[in-house]
N, C-alpha and C positions, 0 to 999 in steps of 0.2 A: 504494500500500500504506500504511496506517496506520502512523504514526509513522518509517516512511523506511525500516523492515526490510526487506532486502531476504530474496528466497526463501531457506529453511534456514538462516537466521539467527533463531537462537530470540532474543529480547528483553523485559527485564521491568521495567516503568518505565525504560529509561534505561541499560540491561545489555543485553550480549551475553555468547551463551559459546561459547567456544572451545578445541577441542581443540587441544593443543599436542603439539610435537615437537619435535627437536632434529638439524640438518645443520650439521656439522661445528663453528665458533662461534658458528651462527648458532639462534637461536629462532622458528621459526615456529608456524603456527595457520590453521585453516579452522573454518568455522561449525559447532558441533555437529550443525546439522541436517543435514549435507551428509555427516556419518560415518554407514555402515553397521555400523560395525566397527573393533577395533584388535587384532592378533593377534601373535603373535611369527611370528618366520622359516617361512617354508612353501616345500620343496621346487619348483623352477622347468623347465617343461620348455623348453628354449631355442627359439627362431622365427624360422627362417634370414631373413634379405633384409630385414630391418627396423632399423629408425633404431638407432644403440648405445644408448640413452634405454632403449628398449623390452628388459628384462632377459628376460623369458618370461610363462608364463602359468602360472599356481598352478589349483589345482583347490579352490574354494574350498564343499565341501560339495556336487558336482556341478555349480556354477555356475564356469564358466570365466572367471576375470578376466585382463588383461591388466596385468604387473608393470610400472611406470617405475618407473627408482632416477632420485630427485630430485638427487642430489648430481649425476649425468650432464646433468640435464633442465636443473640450474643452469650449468653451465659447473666446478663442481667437480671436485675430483682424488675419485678413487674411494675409498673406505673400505680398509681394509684388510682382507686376505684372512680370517684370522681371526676381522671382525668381521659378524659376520652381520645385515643387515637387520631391522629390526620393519615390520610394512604397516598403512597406515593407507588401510583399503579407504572408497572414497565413493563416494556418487552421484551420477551425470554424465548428462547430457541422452541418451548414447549408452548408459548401465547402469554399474554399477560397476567401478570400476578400483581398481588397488592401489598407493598411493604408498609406494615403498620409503624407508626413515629410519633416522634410526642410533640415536634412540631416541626410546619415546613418551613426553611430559609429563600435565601434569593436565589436567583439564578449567578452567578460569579465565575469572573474572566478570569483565568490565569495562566501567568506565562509557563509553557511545557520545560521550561529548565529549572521551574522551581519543584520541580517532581523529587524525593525521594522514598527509599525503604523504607518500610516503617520503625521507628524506633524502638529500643529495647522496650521503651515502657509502656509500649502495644504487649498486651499477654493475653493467653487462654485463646478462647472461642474468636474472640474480636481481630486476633492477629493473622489467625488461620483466614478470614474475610476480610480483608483490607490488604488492598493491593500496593498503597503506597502513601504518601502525606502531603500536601503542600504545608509549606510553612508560609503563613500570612502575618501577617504585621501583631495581632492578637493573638492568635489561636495556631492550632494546627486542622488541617481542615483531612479528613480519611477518605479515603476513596475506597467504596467499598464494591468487592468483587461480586456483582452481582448475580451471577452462574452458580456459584459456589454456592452462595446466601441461599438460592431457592432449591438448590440441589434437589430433584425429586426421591430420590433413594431413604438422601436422610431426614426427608419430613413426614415420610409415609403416604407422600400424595403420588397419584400416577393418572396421568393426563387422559381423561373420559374421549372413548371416541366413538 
């Protein structure tokens, strides 16, 4: 591929953009082109005998997605009852899925040489899904590998046909 972008990763001279969100202190991000969608809380019908990861399935306009709360999918402690999910629905080799979040960010430019590995103080679940980190003037922003995150094997879902 020209100039190293990889698929749904939009890039413009030397930029990538990325949709952002927020799990728990942490700041993450996937490639714009890999969002279908960013919507608030949608009603979840629960789907016995499946991974705890896999929260349900929203009705997303007739199209059936499959919910994971990322904070589960992380190794994280769950949100709190009151606090309701936002989805950040993408597109996955298997159709789109909905990653549950606790809220969504902006869209953000960044230059592709501020890219590196993730730091030592990436551990467990979260390091094994994070492909890499920009480092922004605040924060560190994670870029999380979204193939991996929805892996069908390890959630116990297997794509209806």
């Amino acid at each position: 591929m020209a100039g190293g972008t990889r698929a749904g990763e939009k890039s413009m001279a030397g930029k990538k953009q990325f949709c952002t969100f927020y799990l728990a202190d942490y700041f993450f991000c996937v490639p714009v082109g890999e969002v279908q969608e960013v919507i608030r809380y949608l009603e979840m019908t629960h789907v016995p005998l499946v991974s705890e990861v896999v929260r349900g399935l929203i009705n997303l306009r007739g199209q059936i997605v499959t919910a994971i709360d990322l904070r589960r999918r992380l190794g994280m402690e769950d949100r709190a009852a009151e606090q309701l999910p936002m989805n950040v629905v993408i597109r996955t080799s298997d159709g789109a899925v909905s990653l549950l979040v606790d809220e969504i960010g902006d869209v953000l430019e960044v230059d592709e040489d501020s890219f590196e590995r993730p730091p030592e103080t990436v551990q467990g679940q979260t390091r094994e899904l994070v492909k890499g980190v920009y480092k922004l003037r605040e924060r560190l922003m994670l870029v999380l590998d979204t193939e991996r995150a929805v892996a069908g094997e390890e959630m116990g879902v297997h794509k209806v046909t």
